[in-house]
C-alpha positions in Angstrom: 41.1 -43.4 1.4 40.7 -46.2 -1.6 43.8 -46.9 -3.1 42.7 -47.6 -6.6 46.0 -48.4 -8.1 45.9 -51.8 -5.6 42.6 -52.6 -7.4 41.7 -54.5 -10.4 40.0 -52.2 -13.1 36.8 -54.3 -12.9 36.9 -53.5 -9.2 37.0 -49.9 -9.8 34.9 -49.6 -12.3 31.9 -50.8 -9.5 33.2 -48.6 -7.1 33.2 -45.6 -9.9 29.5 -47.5 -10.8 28.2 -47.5 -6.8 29.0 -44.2 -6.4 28.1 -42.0 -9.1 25.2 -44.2 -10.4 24.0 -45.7 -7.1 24.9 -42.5 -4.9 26.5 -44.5 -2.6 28.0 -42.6 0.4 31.8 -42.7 1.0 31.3 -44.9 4.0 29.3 -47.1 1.8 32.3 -47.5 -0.8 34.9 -47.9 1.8 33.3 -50.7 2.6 32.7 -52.1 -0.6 36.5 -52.0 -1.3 37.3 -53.5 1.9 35.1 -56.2 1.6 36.1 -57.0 -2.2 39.6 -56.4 -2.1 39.7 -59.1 0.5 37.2 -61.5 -0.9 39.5 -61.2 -4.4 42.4 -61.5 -2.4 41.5 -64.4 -0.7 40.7 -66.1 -4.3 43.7 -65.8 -5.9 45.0 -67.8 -3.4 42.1 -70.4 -3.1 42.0 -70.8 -7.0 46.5 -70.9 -7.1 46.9 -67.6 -8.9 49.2 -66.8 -6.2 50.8 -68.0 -2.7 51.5 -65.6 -0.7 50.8 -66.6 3.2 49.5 -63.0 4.6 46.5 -62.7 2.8 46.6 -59.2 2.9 49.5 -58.7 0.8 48.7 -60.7 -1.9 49.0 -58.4 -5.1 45.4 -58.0 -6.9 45.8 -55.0 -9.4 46.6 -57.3 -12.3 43.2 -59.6 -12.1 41.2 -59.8 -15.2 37.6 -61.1 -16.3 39.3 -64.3 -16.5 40.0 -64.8 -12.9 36.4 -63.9 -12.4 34.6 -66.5 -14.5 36.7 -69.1 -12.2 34.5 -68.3 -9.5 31.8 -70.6 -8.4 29.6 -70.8 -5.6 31.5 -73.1 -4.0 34.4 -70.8 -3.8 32.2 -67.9 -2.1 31.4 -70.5 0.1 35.1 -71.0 1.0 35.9 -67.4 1.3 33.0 -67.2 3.8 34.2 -70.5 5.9 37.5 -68.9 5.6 36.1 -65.9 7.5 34.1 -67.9 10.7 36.8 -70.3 11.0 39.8 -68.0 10.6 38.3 -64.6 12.4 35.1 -66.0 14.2 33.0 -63.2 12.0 29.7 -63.1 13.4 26.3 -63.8 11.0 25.6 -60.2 11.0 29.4 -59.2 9.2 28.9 -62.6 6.7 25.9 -61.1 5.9 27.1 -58.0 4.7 29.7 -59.4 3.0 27.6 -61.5 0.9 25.2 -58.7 0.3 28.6 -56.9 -1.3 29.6 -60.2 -3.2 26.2 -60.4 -4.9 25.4 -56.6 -5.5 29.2 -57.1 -7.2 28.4 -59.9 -9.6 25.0 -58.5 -10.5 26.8 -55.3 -11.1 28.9 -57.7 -13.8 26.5 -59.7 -15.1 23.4 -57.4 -15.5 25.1 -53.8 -15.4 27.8 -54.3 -17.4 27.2 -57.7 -18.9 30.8 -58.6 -18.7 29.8 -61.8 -17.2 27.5 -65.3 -18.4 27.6 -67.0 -15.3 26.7 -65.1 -11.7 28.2 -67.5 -9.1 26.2 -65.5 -6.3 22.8 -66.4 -7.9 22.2 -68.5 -5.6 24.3 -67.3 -2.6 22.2 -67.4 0.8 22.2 -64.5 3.3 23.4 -66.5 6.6 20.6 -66.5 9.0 20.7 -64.2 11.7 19.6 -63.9 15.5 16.7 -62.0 16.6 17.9 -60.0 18.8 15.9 -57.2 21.1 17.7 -53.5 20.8 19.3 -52.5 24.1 18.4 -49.3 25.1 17.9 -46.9 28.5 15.3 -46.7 30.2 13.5 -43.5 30.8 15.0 -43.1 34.3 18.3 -43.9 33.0 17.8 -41.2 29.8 16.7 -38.4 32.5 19.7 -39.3 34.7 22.1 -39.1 31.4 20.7 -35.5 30.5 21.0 -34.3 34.4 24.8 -35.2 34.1 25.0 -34.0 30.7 24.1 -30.5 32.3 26.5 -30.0 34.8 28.1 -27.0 33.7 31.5 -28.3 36.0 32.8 -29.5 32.3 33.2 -26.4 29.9 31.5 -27.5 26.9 28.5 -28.9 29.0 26.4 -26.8 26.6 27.4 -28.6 23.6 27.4 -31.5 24.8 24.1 -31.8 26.8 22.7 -30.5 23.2 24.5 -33.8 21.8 23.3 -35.8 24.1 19.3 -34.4 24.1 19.4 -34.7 19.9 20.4 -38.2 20.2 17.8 -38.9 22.7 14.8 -37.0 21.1 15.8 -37.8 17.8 17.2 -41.0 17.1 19.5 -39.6 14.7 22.5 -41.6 13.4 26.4 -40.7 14.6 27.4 -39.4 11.3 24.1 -37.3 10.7 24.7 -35.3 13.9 28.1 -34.6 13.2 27.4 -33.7 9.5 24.8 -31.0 10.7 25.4 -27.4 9.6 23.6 -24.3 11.0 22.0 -23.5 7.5 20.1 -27.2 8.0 18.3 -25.7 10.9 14.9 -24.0 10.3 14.6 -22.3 13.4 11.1 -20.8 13.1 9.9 -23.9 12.3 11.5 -25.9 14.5 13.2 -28.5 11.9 16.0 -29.5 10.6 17.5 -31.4 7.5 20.2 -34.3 7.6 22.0 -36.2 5.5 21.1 -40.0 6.2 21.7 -43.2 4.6 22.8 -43.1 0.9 23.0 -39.6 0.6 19.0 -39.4 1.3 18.0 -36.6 2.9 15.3 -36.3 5.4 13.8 -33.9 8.2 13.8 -34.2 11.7 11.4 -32.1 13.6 12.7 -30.4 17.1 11.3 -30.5 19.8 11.1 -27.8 23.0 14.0 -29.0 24.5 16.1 -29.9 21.6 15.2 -26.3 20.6 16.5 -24.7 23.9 19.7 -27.0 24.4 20.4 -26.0 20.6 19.8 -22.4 21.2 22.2 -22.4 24.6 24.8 -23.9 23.1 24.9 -21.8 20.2 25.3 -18.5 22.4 28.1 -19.9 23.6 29.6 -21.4 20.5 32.8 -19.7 19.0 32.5 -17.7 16.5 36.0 -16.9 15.2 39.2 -18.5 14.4 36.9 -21.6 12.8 38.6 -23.8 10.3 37.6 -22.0 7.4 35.9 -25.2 5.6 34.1 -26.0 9.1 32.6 -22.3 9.7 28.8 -23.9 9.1 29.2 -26.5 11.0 27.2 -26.9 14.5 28.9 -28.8 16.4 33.1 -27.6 16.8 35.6 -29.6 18.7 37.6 -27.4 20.9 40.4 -27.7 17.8 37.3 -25.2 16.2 36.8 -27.7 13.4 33.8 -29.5 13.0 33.3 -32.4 15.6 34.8 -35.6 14.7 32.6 -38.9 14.7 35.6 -40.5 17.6 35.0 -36.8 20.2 31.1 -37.5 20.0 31.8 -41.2 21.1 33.9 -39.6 23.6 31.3 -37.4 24.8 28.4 -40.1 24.8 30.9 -42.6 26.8 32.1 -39.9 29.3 28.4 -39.1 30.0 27.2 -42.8 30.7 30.3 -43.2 33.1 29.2 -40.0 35.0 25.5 -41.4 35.0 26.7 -44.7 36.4 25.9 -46.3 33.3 27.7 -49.7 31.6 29.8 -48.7 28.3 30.3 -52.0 27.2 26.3 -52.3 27.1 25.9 -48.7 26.0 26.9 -46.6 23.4 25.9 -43.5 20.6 24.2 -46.2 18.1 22.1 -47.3 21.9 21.2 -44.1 22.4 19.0 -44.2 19.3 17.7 -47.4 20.3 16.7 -45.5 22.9 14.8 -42.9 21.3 12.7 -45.1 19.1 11.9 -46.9 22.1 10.9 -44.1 24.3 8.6 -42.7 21.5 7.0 -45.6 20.7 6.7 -46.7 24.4 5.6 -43.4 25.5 4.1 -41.3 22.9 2.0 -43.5 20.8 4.3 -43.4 17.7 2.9 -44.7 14.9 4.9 -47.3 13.2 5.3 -45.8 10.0 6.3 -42.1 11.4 8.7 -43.7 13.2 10.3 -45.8 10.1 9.8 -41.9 8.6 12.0 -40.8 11.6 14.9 -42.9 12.0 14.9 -43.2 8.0 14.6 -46.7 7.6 13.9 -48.0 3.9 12.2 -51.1 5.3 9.5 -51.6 7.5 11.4 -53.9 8.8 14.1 -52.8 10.3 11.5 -50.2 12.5 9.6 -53.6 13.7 12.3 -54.2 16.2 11.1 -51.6 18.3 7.7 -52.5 18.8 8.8 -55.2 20.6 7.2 -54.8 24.7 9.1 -54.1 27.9 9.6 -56.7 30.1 8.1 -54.7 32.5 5.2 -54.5 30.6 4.6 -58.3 30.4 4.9 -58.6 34.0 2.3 -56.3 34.4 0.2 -58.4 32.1 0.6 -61.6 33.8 -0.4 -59.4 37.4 -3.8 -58.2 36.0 -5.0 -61.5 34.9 -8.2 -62.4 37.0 -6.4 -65.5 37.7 -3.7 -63.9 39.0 -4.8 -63.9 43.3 -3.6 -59.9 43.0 
């Protein structure tokens, strides 16, 4: 929940901006508050508006455009040395931050034109390591359905349908647990969700998500649901929709009973792993597969094209040279 009394106006006013105009998600906003409220906190400190030692109670309702057009680059720069050498953030949280910092001041300068001077028009995105998506393997994916299944735990059938949406689909955490039973087009095998932003997209079932869906649902309660939670698919045994923190639950129970690492898996993985699989496997065409995982850059999908290691081993065997 966003305290907006705590805010400065100006600060509201782009959260008010991101989402009604921008159609911003909740999460999404969240996060923009966070990250400003502490960025502007941090400033009144850094340019002596105030001294307050915990950083997180210095008072930041009563800032005005004044305080803003104090801010130079070189104070951003600051605030984001104050973050690595005070918390140890990693590139990959400096970079969102800075993507906030400058959607902000172009939100002040260009938007609203409340502001001459953009100190984050030249503000650099921190450069960040490559790094391959971890993911299961295909052995490892079969072993985590098989365990899924056994019907030893009482709500195997919702979870193993969990598990096999995750796997097949590559959906995000908070799309599966947003899904309702009126987003399912059973006859043809599809269903809508709510993604990034608000966007909606469709996913496209396969045989077996089609069956686990259809077993659990003969065995999903019907009565006594939270009224505000009646269309949702997935119920916690509290018959409310599922919470995000159950599902993680779920996905890390089912890697321990698979023998699998939780500190190197987890739900976000197991969409690694689908994107993987299909590409690996089925011949995936880049662009249905940024289609699939709803990606708005191309870029973001390449990651997944990268080979197994496997595969390059095989390589290296079948070249004439090789003595194999």
């Amino acid at each position: 929940m966003i305290e907006s009394a705590e805010n400065p106006s100006f600060l509201n006013d782009f959260l008010h901006y991101s989402t009604v105009i921008l159609n911003k998600s909740i999460n999404s906003v969240k996060e923009y508050n966070y990250d400003l409220s502490n960025f502007f906190k941090f400033m009144s400190n850094h340019l002596g508006l105030s001294s307050n030692d915990n950083i997180k109670e210095v008072d930041i309702h009563s800032l005005d455009l004044d305080f803003l057009e104090k801010i130079t680059l070189d104070d951003i720069h600051s605030y984001l040395y104050y973050l690595k050498s005070n918390f140890n953030s990693k590139p990959a949280t400096i970079a969102r931050k800075v993507s906030t910092i400058r959607v902000f001041f172009n939100y002040m300068c260009q938007k609203e034109k409340k502001m001459v001077i953009n100190p984050a028009q030249n503000l650099e995105t921190p450069k960040l390591d490559k790094r391959l998506p971890k993911y299961l393997t295909l052995e490892d994916s079969k072993k985590l359905l098989e365990v899924a299944a056994d019907e030893s735990n009482r709500n195997c059938k919702r979870d193993l349908a969990i598990i096999t949406l995750f796997l097949n689909c590559g959906m995000r955490l908070s799309e599966l647990v947003g899904i309702n039973l009126n987003d399912i087009q059973f006859d043809e095998c599809r269903m809508t969700v709510i993604g990034k932003g608000n966007k909606e997209r469709t996913i496209y079932l396969n045989k077996n998500c089609m069956k686990a869906i259809n077993d659990y649902l003969k065995v999903r309660p019907n009565d006594r649901i939270k009224y505000e939670d009646r269309n949702a698919l997935f119920l916690s045994e509290r018959l409310e929709r599922i919470s995000r923190r159950t599902v993680q639950h779920i996905v890390e129970k089912e890697l321990k009973n698979a023998g699998l690492d939780i500190n190197k898996y987890s739900v976000h993985k197991l969409r690694h792993t689908a994107a993987t699989l299909m590409y690996q496997y089925g011949d995936v065409d880049i662009r249905a597969l940024q289609e699939l995982l709803g990606h708005e850059s191309i870029a973001t999908t390449e990651i997944y094209t990268h080979v197994a290691s496997k595969q390059i081993q095989d390589a290296v065997s079948r070249n004439p040279l090789s003595g194999e």
